[in-house]
LOKE-343995 format. One record per residue (C-alpha): residue in three letters; chain; x, y, z. Coordinates in Angstrom, 1 decimal, m for minus. Layout:
<nodes>
['ALA', 'A', [X, Y, Z]]
...
</nodes>
This chain:
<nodes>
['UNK', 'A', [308.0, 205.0, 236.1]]
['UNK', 'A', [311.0, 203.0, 235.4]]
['UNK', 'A', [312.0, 203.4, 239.7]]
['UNK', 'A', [308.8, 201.7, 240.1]]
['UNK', 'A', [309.1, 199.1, 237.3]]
['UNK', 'A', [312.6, 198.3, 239.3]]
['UNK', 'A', [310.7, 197.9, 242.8]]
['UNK', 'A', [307.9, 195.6, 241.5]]
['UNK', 'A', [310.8, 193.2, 239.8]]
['UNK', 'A', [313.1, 193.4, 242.6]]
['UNK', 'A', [309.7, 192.6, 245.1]]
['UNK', 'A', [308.7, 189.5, 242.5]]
['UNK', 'A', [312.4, 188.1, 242.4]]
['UNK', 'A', [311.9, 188.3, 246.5]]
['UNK', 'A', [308.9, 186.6, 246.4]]
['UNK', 'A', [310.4, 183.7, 243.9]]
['UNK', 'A', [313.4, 183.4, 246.0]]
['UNK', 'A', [311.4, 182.4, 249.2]]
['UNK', 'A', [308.7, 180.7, 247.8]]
['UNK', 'A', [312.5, 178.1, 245.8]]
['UNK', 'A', [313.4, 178.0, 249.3]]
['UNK', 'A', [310.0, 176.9, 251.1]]
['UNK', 'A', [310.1, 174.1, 248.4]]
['UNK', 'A', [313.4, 173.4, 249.2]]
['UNK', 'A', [312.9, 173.1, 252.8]]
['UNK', 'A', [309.8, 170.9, 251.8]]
['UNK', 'A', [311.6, 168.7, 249.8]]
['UNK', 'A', [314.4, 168.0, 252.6]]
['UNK', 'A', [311.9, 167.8, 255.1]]
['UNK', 'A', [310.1, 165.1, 253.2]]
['UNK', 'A', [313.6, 163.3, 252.9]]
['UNK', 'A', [314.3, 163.8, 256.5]]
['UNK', 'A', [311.3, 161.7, 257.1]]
['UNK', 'A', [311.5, 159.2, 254.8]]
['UNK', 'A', [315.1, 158.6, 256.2]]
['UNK', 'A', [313.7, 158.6, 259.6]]
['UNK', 'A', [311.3, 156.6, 258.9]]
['UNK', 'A', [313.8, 153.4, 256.8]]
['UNK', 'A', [316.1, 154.0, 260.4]]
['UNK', 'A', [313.0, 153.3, 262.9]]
['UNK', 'A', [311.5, 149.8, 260.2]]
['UNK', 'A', [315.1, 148.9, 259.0]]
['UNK', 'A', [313.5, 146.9, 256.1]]
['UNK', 'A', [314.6, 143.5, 255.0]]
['UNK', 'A', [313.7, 141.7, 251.9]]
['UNK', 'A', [312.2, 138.4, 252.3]]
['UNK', 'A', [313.7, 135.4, 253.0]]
['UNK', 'A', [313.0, 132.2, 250.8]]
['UNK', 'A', [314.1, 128.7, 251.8]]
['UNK', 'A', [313.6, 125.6, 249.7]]
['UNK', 'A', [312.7, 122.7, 252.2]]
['UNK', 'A', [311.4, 119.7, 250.4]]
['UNK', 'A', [312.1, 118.7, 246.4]]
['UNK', 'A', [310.7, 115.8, 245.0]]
['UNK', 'A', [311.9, 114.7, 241.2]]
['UNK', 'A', [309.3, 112.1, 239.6]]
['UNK', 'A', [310.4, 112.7, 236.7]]
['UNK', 'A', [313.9, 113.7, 234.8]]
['UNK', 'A', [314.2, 111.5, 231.4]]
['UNK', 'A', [315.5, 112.4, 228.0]]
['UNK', 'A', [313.7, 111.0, 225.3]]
['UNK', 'A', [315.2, 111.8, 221.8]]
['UNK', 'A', [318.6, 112.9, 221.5]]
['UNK', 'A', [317.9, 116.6, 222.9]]
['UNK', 'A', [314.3, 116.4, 224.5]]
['UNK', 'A', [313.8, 116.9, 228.4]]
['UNK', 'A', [310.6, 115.9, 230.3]]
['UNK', 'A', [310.7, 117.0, 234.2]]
['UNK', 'A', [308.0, 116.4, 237.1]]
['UNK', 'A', [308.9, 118.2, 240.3]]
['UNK', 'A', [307.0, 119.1, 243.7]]
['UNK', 'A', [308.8, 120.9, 245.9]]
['UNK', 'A', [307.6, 123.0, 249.4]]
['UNK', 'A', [309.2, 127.0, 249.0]]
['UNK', 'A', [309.1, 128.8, 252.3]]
['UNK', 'A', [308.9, 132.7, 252.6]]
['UNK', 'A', [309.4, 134.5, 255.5]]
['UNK', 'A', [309.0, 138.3, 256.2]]
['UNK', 'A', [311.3, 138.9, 258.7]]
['UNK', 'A', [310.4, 142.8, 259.1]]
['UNK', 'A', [308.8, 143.5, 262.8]]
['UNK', 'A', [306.5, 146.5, 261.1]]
['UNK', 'A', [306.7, 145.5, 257.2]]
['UNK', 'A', [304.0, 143.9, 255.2]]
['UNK', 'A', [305.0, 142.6, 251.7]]
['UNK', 'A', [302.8, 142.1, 248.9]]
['UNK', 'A', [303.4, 139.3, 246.3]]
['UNK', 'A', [302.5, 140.0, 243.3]]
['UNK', 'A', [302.0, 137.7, 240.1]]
['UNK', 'A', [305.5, 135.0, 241.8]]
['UNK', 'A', [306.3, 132.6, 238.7]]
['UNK', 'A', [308.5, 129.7, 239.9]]
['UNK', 'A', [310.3, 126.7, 237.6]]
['UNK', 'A', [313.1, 124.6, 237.2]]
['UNK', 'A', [316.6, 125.1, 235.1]]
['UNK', 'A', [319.6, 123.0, 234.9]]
['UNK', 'A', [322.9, 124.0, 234.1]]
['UNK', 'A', [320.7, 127.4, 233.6]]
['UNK', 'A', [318.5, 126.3, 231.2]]
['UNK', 'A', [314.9, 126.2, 232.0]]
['UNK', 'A', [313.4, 122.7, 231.9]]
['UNK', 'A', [310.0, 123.6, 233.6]]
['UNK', 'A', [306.8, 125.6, 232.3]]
['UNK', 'A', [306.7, 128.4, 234.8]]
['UNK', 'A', [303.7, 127.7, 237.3]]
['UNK', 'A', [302.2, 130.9, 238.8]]
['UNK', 'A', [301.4, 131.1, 242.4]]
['UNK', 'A', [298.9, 133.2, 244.2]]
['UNK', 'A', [299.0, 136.4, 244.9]]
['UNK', 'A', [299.3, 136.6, 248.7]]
['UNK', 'A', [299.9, 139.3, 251.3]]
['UNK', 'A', [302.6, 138.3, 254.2]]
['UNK', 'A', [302.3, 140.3, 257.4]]
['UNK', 'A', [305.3, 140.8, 259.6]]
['UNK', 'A', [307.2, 138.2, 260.7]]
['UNK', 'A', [304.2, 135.9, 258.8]]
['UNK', 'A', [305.7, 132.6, 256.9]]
['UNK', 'A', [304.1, 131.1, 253.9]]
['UNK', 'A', [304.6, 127.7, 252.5]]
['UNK', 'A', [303.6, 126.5, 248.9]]
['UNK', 'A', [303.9, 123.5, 247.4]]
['UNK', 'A', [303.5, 123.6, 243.4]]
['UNK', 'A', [304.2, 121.0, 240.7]]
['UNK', 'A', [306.9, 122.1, 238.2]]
['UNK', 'A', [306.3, 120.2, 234.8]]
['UNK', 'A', [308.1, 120.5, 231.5]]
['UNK', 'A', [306.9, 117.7, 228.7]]
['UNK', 'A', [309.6, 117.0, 225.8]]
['UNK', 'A', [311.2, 120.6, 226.3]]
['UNK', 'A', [314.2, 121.1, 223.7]]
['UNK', 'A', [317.0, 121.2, 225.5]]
['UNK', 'A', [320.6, 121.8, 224.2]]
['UNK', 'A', [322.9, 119.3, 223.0]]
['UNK', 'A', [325.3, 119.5, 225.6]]
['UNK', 'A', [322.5, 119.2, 228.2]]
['UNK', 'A', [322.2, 115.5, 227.5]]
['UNK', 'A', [325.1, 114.7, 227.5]]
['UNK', 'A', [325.7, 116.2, 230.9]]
['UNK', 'A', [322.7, 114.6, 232.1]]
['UNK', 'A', [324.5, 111.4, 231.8]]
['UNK', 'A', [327.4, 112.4, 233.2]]
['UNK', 'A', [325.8, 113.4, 236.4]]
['UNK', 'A', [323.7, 110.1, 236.7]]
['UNK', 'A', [327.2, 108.3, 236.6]]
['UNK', 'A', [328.7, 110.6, 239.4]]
['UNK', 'A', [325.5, 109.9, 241.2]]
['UNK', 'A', [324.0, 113.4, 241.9]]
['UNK', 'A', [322.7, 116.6, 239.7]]
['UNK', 'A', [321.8, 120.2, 240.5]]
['UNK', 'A', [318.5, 121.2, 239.6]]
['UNK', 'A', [318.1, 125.4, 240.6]]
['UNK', 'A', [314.3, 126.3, 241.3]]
['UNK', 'A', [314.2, 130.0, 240.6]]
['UNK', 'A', [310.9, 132.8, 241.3]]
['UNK', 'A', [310.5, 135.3, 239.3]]
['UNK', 'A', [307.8, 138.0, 240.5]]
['UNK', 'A', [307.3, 141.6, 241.8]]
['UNK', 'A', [306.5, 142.2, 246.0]]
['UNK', 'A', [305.1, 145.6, 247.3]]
['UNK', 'A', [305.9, 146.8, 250.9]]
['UNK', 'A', [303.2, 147.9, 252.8]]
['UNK', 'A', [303.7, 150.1, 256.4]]
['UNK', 'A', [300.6, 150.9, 258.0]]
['UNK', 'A', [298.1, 152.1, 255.1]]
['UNK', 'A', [300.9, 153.4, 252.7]]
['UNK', 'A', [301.7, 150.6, 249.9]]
['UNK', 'A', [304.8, 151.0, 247.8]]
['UNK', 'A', [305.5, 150.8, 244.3]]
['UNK', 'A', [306.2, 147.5, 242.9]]
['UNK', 'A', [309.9, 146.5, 243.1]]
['UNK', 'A', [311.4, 143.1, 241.1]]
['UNK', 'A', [311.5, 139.4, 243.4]]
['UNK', 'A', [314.3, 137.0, 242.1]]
['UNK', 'A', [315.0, 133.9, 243.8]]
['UNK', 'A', [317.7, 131.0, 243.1]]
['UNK', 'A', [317.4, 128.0, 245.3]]
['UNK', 'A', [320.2, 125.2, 244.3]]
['UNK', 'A', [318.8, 122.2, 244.9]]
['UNK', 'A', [321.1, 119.0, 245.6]]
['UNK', 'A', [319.6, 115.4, 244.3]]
['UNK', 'A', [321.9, 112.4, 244.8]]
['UNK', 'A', [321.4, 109.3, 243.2]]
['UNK', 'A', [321.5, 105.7, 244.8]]
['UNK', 'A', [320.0, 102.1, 243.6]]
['UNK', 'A', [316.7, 103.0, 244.2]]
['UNK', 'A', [316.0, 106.1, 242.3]]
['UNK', 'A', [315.2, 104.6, 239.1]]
['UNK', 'A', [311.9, 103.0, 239.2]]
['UNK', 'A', [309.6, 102.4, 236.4]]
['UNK', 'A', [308.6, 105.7, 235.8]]
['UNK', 'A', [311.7, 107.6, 235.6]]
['UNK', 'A', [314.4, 108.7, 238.3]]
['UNK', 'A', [312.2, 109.3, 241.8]]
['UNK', 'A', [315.1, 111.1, 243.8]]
['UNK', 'A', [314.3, 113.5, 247.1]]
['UNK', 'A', [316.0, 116.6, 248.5]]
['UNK', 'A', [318.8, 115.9, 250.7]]
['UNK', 'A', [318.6, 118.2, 252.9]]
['UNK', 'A', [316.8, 122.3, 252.9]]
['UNK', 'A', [318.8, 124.9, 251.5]]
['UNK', 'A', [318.4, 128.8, 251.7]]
['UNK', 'A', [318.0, 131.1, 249.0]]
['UNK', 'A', [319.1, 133.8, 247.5]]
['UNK', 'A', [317.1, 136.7, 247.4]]
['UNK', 'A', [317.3, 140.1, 244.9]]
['UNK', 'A', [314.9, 142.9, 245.4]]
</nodes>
């Protein structure tokens, strides 16, 4: 009875073993493709480049209270030849000397195909936003320089999409420093009117 009892275990532990190793193999033959398949697409996170920044209006009233108007034109590119990328939920605004200084506008959710570029061109606003002490002060600073930094940052999640499979969602941050310089005309009567210099690039975390 007991040799019998030892055959039956010694048969199970046989069967465990192979079935550990077909999962195994499974498991690095599902990495094997996966690998494969990142060599063949080579996928690149998107590209984001700010090309036009207008600032109607910059203006501290009150000791420590900012109000901001900004349009500005945000350019995404995909530059993957096979890869589509979802956007999902993209919140953009302004900060100075990394303080926000804009309500966050959301843009539409969009799909970008490969090589696909999309442009938008929201309004940033921020109305009497507290601001630090220190920020008005180095407002004024800047204005006698003659040029200030305002960074317009995104803030979203993107899914990648090859053929019909779709990714999880992975975490979009954006920083685009934006350069504004000063002359005699950028004061009119509604606050300090000032235009991008020239486009910048981005940089990109995903």
């Amino acid at each position: 009875m007991s040799k019998h009892c030892g055959s039956h275990d010694h048969k199970r532990r046989k069967l465990y073993r192979r079935l550990f190793a077909a999962f195994l193999a499974f498991i690095i033959l599902v990495l094997l493709i996966v690998f494969i398949i990142w060599l063949v697409l080579r996928p690149t996170k998107p590209r984001f480049s700010l090309q036009d920044a207008a600032v109607y209006q910059f203006n501290l009233s009150g000791p420590n209270l900012l109000t901001t108007t900004v349009q500005i034109s945000l350019v995404s590119r995909n530059p993957n030849d096979r890869i589509g990328v979802y956007y999902d939920r993209l919140v953009v605004y302004a900060s100075y000397r990394n303080q926000q200084v804009t309500l966050g506008t959301v843009l539409p959710s969009t799909y970008q195909g490969d090589n696909d570029v999309i442009v938008w061109s929201p309004f940033l606003n921020g109305a009497s936003v507290p601001v630090s002490p220190y920020l008005g002060l180095a407002i004024g600073q800047d204005q006698t320089v003659g040029y200030y930094i305002l960074n317009i940052k995104v803030d979203g999640r993107v899914r990648w999409k090859v053929g019909t499979w779709i990714s999880g969602g992975y975490h979009l941050y954006v920083n685009c420093p934006a350069y504004f310089r000063l002359d005699s005309h950028s004061d009119s009567g509604n606050g300090v009117i000032v235009k991008l210099q020239v486009p910048v690039g981005c940089s990109v975390d995903v």
